[in-house]
N, C-alpha and C positions, 0 to 999 in steps of 0.2 A: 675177793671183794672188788668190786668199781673203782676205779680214781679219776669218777668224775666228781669233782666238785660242785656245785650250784651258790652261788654267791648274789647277795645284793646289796646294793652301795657302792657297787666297784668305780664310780665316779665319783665317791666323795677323799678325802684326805687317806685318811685309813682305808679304806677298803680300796685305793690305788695301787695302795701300796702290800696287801694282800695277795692283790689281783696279781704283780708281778713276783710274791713268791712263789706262789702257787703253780704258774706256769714254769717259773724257772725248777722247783722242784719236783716236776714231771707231768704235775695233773692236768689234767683233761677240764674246764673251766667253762661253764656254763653260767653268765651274769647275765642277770636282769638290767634294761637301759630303758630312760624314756625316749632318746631319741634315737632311728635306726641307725645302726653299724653294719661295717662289713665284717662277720668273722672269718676268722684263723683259723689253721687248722690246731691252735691251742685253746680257743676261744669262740665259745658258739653263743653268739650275743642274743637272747632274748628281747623281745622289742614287747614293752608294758609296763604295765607298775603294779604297787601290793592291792590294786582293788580290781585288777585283771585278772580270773580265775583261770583261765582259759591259759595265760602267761604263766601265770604259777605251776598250771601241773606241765608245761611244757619244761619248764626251769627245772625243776624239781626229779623231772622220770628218767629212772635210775641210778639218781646219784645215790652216793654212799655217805653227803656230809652235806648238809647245808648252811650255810655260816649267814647269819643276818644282819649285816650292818646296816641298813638303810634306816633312816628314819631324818624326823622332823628334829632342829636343833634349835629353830628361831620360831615364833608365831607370837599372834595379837590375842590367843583367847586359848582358853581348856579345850574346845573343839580342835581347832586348827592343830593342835598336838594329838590327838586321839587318833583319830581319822588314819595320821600315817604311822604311828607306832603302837598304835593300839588294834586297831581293825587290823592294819596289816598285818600286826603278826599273827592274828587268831584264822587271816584267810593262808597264807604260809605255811601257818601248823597244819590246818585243812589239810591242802597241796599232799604235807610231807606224809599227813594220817593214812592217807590214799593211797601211797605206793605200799604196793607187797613186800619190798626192800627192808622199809623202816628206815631211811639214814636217819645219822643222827644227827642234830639239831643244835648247835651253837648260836644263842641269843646274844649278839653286842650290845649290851645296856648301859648302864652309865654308875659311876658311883654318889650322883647324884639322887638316885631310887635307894636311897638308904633316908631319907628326910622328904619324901614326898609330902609333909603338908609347905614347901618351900618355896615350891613354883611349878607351872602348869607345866615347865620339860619336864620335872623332878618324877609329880605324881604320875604324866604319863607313861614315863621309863615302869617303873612300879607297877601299875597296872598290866603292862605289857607282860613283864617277869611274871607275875603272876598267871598271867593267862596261859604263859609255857609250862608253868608248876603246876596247872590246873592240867594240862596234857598228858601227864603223865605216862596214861593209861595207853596213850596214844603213840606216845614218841621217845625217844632217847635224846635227852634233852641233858642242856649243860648253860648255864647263864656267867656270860664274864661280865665283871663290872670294873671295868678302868677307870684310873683319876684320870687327869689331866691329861692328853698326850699331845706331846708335842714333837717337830720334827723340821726338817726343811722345808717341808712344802705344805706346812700347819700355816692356816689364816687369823688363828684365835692370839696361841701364845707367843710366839716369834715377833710379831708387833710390840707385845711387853717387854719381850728381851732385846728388841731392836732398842726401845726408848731405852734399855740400861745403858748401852754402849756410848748413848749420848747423857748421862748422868743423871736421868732419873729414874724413879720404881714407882709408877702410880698406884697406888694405895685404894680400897675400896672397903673398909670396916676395919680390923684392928691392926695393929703393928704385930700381936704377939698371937695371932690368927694361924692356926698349921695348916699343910696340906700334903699332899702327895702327888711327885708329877712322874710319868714313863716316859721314856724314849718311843718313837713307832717302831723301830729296830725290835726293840725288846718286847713290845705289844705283838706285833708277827710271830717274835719267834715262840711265845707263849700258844697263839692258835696253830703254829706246826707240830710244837708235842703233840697238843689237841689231838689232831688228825693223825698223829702215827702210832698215839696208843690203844694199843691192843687191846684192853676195854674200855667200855664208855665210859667218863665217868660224870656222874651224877652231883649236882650241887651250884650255889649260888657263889660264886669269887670273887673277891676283891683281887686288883693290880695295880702295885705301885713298882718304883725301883728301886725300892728296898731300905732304903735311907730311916735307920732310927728316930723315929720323933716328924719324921720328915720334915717341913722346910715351912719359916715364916716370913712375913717381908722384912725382917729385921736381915735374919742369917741368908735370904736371895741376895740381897741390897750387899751383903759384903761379900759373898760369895762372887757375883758378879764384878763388884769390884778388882777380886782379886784376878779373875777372868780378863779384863778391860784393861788393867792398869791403868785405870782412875778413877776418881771419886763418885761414890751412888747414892745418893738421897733419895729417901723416902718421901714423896709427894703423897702425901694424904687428902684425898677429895673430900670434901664438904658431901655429908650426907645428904642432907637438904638440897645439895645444887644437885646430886645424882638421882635423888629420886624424882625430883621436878622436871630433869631430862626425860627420864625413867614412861613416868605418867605422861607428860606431849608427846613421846615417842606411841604408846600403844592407841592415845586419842588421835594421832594423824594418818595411823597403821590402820585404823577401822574406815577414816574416809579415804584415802587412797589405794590401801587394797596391797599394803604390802606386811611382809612380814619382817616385826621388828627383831634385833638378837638382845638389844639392851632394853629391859622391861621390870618392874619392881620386884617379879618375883627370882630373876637373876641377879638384881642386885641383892637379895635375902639369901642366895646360894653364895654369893662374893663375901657375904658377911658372919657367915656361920662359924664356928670356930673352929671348929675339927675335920679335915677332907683327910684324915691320913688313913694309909689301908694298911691292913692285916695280909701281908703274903704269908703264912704261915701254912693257911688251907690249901691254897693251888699249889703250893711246891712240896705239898704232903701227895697231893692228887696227880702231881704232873712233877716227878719225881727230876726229867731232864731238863728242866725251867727252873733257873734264876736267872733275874734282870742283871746284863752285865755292863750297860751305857750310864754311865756316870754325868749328871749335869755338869759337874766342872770338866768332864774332858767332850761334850756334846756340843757344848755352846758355839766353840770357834768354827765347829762343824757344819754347824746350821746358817752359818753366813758365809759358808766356801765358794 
């Protein structure tokens, strides 16, 4: 079998950090980029994107695995999400239908496609899986859906955890609100089982770090404390004043043409009550994978 890989998103947070285990564990690395590169002789950079067919079967010929990170994380409308996580992966699956090969197919989706009536990322994550499940026929296909992840060189959650160091946990729906967050460490080494097992395997996954019950801003708020060695408050934001952001955010996103991250149907994701995963199925399916990065011994890590 091939160990070339074909990868996209390898410029975003996660798929960086892919992109360098990938290479360090031997393989042959084929990403998609919008803007040109010079490749390596580890790294043979595609120059397009998921609506460039021509890019796609380039990326795509002869690998043995194509892993799909890429997609849209911020926009002003259901469109603006569809367009790159929804088309694109239905032109990608194209791509991969076409090789004689068959590789197979790892979807990065979100565990936020567990509640798609919650927000335009939510439902497009959703549709997308779907459109892979609908492949069947087509492809060897495997859907991850990770919580939170977070790492050193995450732009989302590291911001949160900076504000704890200096004594507060900004709050956005309830105090007794669960969820579940990974390490990227641990998210990687989950897509290396992936790729080293001997057969495909089939099915939709949750990825958490394993944590019982996982984690609410009450038990962060003191966890962190205990991390800090000092006191953590829970700042709880006025709904009202979030959503009011929320709504001029996506009214000034339409006249200026940008894409907003905080929008009302992400504060209904911040507000839901349950983010926690079930590892039970992937570590049944991918027998050398358990999350071994622990939040309390990460944290000090991620400000090294």
């Amino acid at each position: 079998m091939s160990s070339l890989v074909a990868l996209t998103g390898a410029s975003g947070f996660i798929g960086q950090e892919i992109l360098k285990c990938l290479v360090k564990d031997g393989y042959q690395v084929r990403a998609l980029v919008r803007k040109p590169r010079i490749s390596t002789d580890d790294i043979e950079w595609i120059h397009g994107d998921l609506n460039n067919k021509d890019a796609l079967g380039r990326l795509v010929k002869d690998a043995s695995a194509i892993i799909h990170c890429a997609g849209a994380v911020k926009g002003r409308s259901l469109e603006s999400f569809v367009a790159p996580n929804v088309t694109g992966t239905i032109n990608l699956i194209a791509a991969a239908a076409a090789q004689n090969s068959k590789p197979r197919f790892l979807l990065i989706s979100s565990l936020a496609a567990k509640q798609p009536e919650l927000s335009w990322y939510a439902k497009s994550k959703k549709m997308a899986e779907q459109s892979v499940i609908e492949s069947a026929d087509k492809i060897k296909w495997t859907i991850f859906r990770p919580t939170a992840v977070y790492g050193p060189n995450d732009t989302e959650l590291k911001p949160l955890f900076k504000a704890t160091k200096h004594g507060i946990l900004p709050v956005v729906g309830e105090l007794t609100n669960s969820f579940s967050l990974l390490h990227v460490d641990d998210f990687v080494t989950s897509i290396q089982c992936w790729l080293s097992s001997e057969v495909p395997i089939n099915g939709v996954f949750e990825l958490g770090d394993g944590k019982l019950g996982g984690y609410n801003y009450q038990s962060l708020a003191s966890l962190t404390q205990e991390v800090w060695g000092r006191p953590v408050r829970c700042l709880k934001i006025p709904t009202s004043l979030i959503y009011a952001i929320a709504n001029t955010n996506v009214v000034l996103a339409k006249y200026l043409h940008y894409a907003p991250m905080l929008t009302p149907g992400k504060i209904r994701e911040f507000q839901h009550p349950d983010w926690v995963c079930d590892n039970a199925p992937i570590i049944r399916a991918l027998p050398g994978w358990k999350p071994q990065m622990e939040l309390r011994k990460a944290l000090p890590l991620i400000f090294s």
